[in-house]
C-alpha positions as CSV (number, residue, x, y, z in Angstrom):
1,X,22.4,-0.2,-13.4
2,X,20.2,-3.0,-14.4
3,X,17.4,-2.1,-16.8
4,X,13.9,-3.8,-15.7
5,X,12.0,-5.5,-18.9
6,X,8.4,-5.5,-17.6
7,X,6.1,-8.3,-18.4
8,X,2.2,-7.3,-18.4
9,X,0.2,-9.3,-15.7
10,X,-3.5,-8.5,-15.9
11,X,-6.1,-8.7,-13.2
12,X,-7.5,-11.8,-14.5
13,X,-3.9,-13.5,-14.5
14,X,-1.7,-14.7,-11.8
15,X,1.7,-16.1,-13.3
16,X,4.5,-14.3,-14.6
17,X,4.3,-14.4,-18.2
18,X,1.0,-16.1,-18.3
19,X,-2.0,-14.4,-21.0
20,X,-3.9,-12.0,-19.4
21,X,-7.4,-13.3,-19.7
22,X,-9.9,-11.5,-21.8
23,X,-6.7,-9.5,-23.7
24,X,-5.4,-11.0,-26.4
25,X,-2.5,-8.8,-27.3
26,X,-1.2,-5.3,-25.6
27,X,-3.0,-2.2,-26.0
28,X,-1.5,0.8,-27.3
29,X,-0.9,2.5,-24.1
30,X,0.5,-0.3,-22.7
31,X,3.6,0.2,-25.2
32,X,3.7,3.4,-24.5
33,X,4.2,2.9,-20.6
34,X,7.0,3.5,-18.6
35,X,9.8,1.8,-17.0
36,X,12.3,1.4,-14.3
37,X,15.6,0.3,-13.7
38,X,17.5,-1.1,-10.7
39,X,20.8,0.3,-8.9
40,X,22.8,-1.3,-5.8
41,X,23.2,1.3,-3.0
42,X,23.5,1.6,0.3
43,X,21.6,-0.6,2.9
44,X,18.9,1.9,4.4
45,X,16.9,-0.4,7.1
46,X,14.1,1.2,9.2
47,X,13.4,-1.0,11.6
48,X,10.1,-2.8,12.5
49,X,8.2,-3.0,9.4
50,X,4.8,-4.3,8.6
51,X,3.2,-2.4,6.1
52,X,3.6,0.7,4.1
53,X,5.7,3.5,5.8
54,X,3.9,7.2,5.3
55,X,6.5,10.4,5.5
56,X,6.6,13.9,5.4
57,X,8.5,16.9,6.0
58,X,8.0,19.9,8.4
59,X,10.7,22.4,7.8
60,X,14.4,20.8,7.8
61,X,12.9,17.9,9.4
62,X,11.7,14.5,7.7
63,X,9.4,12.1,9.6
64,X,8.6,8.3,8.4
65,X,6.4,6.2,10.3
66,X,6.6,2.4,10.6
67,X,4.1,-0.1,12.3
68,X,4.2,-3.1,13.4
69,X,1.4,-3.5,15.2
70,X,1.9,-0.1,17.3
71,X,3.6,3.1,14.9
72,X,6.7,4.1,15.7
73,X,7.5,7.9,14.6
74,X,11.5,8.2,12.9
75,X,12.6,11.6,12.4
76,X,16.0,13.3,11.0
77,X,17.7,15.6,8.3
78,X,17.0,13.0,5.5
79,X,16.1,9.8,4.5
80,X,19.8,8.8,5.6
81,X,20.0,10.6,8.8
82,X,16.8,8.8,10.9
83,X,18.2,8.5,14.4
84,X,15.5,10.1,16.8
85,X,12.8,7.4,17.1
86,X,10.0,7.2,19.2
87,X,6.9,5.1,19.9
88,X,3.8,7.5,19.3
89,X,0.5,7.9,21.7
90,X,-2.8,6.7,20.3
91,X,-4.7,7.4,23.4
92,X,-5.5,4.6,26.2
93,X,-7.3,2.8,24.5
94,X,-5.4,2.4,21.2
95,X,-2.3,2.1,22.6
96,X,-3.6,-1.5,23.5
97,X,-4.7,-2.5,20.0
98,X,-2.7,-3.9,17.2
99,X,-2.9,-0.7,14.6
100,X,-0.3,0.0,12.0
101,X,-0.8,3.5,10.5
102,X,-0.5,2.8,7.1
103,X,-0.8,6.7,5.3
104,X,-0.5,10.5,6.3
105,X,-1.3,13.4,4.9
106,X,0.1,17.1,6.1
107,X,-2.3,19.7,5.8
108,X,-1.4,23.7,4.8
109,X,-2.1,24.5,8.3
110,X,0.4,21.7,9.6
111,X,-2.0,19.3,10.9
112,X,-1.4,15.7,10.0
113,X,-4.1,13.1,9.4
114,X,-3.7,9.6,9.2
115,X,-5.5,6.3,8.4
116,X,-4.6,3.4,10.7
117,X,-5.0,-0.3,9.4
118,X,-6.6,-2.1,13.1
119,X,-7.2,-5.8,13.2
120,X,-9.5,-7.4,15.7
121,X,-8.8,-10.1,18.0
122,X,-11.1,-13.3,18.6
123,X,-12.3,-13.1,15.7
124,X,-12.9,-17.1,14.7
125,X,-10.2,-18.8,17.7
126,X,-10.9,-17.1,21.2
127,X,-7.5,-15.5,22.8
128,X,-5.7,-15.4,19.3
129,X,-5.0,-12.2,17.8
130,X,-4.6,-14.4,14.2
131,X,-6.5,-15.2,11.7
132,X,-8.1,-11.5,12.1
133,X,-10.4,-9.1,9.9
134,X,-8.9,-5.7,9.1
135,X,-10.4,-2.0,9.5
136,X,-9.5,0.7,8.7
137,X,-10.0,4.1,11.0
138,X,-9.1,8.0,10.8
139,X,-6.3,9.7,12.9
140,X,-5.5,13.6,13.0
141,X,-2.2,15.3,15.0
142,X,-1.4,18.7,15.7
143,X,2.5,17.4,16.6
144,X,3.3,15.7,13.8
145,X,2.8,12.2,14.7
146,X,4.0,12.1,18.3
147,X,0.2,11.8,19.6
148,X,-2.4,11.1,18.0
149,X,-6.4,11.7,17.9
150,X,-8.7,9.2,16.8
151,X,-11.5,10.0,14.8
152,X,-13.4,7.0,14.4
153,X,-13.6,4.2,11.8
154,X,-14.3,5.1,8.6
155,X,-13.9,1.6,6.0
156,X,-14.9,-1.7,7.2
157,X,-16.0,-4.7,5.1
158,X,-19.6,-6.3,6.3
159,X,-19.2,-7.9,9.5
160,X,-21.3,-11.0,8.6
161,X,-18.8,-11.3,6.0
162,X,-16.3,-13.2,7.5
163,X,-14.9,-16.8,6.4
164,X,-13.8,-19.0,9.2
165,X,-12.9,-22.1,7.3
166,X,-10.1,-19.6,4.8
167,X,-7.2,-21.3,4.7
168,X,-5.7,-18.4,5.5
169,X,-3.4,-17.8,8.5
170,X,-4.0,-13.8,8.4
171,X,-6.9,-12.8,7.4
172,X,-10.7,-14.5,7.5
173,X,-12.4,-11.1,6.1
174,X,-12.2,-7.3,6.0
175,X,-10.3,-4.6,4.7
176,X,-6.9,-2.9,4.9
177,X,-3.2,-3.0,4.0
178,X,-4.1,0.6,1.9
179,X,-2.8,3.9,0.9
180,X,-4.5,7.3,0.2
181,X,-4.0,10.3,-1.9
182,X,-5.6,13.8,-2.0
183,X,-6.4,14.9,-5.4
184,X,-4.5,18.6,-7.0
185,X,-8.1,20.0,-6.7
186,X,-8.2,19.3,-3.1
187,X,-11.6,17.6,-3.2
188,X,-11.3,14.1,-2.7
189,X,-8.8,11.8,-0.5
190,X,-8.6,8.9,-2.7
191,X,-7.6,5.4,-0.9
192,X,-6.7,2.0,-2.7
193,X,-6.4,-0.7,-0.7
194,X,-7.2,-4.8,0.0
195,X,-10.3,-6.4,0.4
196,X,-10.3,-10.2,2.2
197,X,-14.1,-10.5,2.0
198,X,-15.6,-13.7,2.0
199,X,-17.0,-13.1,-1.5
200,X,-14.5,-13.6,-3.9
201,X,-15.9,-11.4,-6.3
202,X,-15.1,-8.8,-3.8
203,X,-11.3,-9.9,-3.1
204,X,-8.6,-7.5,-4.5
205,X,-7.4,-4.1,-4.5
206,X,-10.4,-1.5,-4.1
207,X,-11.0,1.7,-4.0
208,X,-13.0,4.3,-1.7
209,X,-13.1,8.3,-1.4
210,X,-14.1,11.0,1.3
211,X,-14.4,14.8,0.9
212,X,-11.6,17.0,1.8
213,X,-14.2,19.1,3.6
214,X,-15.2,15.6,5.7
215,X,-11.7,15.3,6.7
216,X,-12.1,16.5,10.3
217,X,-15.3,14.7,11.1
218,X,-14.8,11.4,8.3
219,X,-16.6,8.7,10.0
220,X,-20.1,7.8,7.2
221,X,-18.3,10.0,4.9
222,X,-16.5,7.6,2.7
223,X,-17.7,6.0,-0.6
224,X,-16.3,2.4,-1.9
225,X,-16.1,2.2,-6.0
226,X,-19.3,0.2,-7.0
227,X,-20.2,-0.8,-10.3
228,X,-18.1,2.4,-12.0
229,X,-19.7,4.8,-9.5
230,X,-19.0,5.8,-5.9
231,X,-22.0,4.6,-4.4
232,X,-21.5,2.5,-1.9
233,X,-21.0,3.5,2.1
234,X,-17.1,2.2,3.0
235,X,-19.0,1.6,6.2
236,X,-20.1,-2.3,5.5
237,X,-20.8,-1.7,1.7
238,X,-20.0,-3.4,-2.0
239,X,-17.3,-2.8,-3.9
240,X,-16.2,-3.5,-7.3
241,X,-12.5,-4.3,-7.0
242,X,-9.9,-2.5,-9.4
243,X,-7.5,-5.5,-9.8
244,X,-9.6,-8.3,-8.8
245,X,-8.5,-11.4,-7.5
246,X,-7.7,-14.0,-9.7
247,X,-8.3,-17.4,-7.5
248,X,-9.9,-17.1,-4.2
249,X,-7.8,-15.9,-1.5
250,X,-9.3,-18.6,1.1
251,X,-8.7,-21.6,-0.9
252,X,-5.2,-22.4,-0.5
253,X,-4.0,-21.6,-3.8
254,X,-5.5,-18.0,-3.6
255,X,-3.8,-15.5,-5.9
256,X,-4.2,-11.9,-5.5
257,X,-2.6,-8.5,-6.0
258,X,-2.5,-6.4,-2.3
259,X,-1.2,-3.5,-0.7
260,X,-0.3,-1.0,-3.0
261,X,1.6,2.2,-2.3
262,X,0.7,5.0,-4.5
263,X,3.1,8.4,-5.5
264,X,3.1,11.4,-7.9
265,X,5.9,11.1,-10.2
266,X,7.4,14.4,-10.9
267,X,9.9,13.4,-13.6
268,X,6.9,10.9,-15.3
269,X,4.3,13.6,-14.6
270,X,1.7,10.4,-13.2
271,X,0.8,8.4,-10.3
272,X,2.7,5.0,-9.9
273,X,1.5,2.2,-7.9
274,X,3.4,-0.6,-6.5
275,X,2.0,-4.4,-5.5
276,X,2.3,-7.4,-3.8
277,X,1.1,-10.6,-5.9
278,X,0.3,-13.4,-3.7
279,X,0.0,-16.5,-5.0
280,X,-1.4,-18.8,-1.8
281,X,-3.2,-17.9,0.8
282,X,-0.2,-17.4,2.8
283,X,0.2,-14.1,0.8
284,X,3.6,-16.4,-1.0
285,X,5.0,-13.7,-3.3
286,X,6.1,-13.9,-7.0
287,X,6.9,-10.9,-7.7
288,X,7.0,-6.8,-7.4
289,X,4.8,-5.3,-9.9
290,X,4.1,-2.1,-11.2
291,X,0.9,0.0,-12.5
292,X,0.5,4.1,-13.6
293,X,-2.3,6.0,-13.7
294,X,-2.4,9.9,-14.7
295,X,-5.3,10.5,-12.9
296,X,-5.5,9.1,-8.9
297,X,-9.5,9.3,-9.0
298,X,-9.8,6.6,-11.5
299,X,-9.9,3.7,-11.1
300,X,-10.4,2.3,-14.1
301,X,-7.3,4.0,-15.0
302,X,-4.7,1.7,-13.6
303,X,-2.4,0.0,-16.0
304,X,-2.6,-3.6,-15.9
305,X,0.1,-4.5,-13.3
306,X,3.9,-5.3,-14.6
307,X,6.3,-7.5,-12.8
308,X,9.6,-5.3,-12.3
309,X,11.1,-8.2,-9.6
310,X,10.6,-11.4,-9.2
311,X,10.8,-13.9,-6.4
312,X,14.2,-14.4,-7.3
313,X,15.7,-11.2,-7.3
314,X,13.1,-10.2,-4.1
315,X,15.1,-13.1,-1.9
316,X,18.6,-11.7,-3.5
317,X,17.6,-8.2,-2.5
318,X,16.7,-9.0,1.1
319,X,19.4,-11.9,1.8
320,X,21.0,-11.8,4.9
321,X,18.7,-9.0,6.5
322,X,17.5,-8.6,9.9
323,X,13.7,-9.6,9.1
324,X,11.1,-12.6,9.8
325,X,12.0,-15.5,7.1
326,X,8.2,-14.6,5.6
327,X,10.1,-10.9,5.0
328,X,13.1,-12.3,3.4
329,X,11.4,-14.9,1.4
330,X,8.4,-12.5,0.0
331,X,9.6,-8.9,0.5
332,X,6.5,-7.6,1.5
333,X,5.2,-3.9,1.2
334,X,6.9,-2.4,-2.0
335,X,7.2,1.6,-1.6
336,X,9.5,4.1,-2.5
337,X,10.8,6.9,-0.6
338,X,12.3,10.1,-2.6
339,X,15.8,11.1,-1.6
340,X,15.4,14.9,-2.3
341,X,14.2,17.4,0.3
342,X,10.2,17.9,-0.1
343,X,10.2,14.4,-1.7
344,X,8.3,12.0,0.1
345,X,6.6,8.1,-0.1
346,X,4.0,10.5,-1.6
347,X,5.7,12.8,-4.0
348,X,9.3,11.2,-5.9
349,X,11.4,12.4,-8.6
350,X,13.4,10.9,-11.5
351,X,15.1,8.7,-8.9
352,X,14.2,7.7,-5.1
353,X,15.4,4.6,-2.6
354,X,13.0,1.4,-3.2
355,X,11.8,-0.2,0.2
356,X,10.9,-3.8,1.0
357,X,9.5,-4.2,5.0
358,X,11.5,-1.5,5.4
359,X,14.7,-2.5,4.0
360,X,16.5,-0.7,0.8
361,X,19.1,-1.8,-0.8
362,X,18.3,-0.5,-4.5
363,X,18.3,2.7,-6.2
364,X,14.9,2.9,-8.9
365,X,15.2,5.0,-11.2
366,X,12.4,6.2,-13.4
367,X,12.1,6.1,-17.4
368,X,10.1,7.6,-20.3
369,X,9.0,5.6,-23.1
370,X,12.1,4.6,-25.0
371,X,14.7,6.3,-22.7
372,X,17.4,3.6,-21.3
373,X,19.0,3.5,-18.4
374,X,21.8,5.6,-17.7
């Protein structure tokens, strides 16, 4: 098991190793942050990839969804044991349109709600599905995930704000490639996710909430993090980003962290964030990074982000994989996936499998302050 030494990348940096602007030396906290360590073991691949894969359990059973432009719903004993796979019903309409369901969340009562990630067509080159401009919508299921109900949208950038000369081959505006977590109070579903806007002071990973109570009619409901307050509508409103971007995402050198995946770490006792650095506007990758955060509802509260793999060791990870040659050069959607039963994307112990597009090849393993790797 090979120990990680993380190097602290701020928001205002885009380099490993580089000085965080604005922070001349590390803060006290900082030191006292957590780490992780790296472990080969055995090749886990869920197939058809694209973005962060939500799970949970009902009973003996474990369900993980993956999208790739349409979700798929896997299901099986464990983590190990996915073999029944099946593509799931949007509804007529939505079974036509490119949506990747990027988070769940099972309720006491067994329903399961979702937030799909839907990106438009035509949006600057008639009949192209790409360059596009993300939104995100609201999904709930009474069958775990085998048919779906669509509840409406409920974050979208401003529609106006959309760049047709980014350099970008993806995205030319709007919002998605997100996560969201409901808080122990059960008050607030709490989502982090990307912003492409055309402004770059609004590019980066944001942050938006929405009443528990709302979550059965969301759409109007949700406030984006403004200015340290949640006052903005997610419905075509500002936001204040949490890790913004460091060069402007449609310029072609365009640097920015995107698509985190968020869990509560049992054996850390805090929420852990993983990210994607991009550092072109062809979302070019230099690394993995890392960020904690004891409480989920603040976003101020996010560690500046650490490198725990680098491109390097992201290419040596993937090599020889079934996946797109972006995939295998980048890696791609960092998440972890808990190995116990109960333990999901969402909720991970001491150790869990680590995920790139869907492929695991490494054990992580967790660690306190000053505790080394076993």
């Amino acid at each position: 098991m090979i120990a990680v030494v993380l190097t602290t990348v701020s928001a205002g940096s885009d380099r490993r190793g580089s000085a965080p602007i604005g922070q001349a030396r590390r803060t006290a906290a900082e030191e006292s942050l957590p780490s992780v360590a790296f472990s080969d073991a055995p090749e886990i691949l869920i197939t058809g990839v694209d973005s962060n894969s939500p799970a949970h359990w009902d009973g003996d059973t474990l369900y993980v969804f993956n999208s790739y432009g349409h979700p798929h719903q896997n299901s099986g004993p464990d983590l190990f044991h996915l073999g029944n796979r099946v593509s799931t019903k949007l509804g007529a309409l939505n079974d036509k349109l490119f949506i990747w369901i990027e988070t769940t969340w099972k309720d006491d009562d067994g329903t399961l709600y979702g937030a799909y990630h839907y990106e438009l067509d035509d949006v600057c080159v008639s009949n192209n599905h790409l360059p596009t401009m993300p939104k995100i919508g609201w999904l709930r299921s009474r069958d775990n995930g085998a048919t779906w109900e669509d509840l409406g949208f409920i974050i979208e950038a401003r529609p106006c704000a959309v760049r047709c000369d980014s350099a970008s081959p993806w995205d030319v505006g709007g919002t998605g490639d997100f996560v969201l977590y409901l808080d122990p109070k059960k008050e607030y579903f709490y989502f982090y996710g990307t912003s492409y806007d055309a402004a770059f002071e609004e590019q980066g990973v944001w942050a938006a909430r929405m009443r528990y109570a709302d979550r059965n009619n969301p759409s109007g409901k949700v406030m984006k993090w403004y200015k340290g307050a949640w006052s903005e509508p997610a419905l075509w409103g500002h936001l204040t980003p949490v890790f913004p971007a460091s060069k402007d995402y449609h310029q072609p050198d365009g640097s920015m962290f995107w698509g985190p995946a968020i869990h509560w770490n049992t054996y850390l006792q805090t929420y852990v964030m993983f990210l994607n650095h991009a550092v072109d506007t062809r979302l070019k990758q230099d690394g993995i990074y890392i960020s904690f955060n004891p409480d989920v509802g603040s976003p101020t509260g996010w560690s500046a982000p650490k490198m725990i793999l680098d491109r390097r060791e992201i290419q040596a990870t993937q090599a020889g994989a079934p996946l797109s040659r972006t995939k295998l050069e980048n890696g791609w959607y960092p998440e972890v996936i808990g190995m116990e039963k109960g333990e999901t994307d969402k909720v991970v112990g001491r150790k869990a499998r680590f995920f790139m597009a869907g492929l695991s090849r490494k054990q992580i393993t967790f660690l306190k302050r000053g505790e080394k790797a076993p």
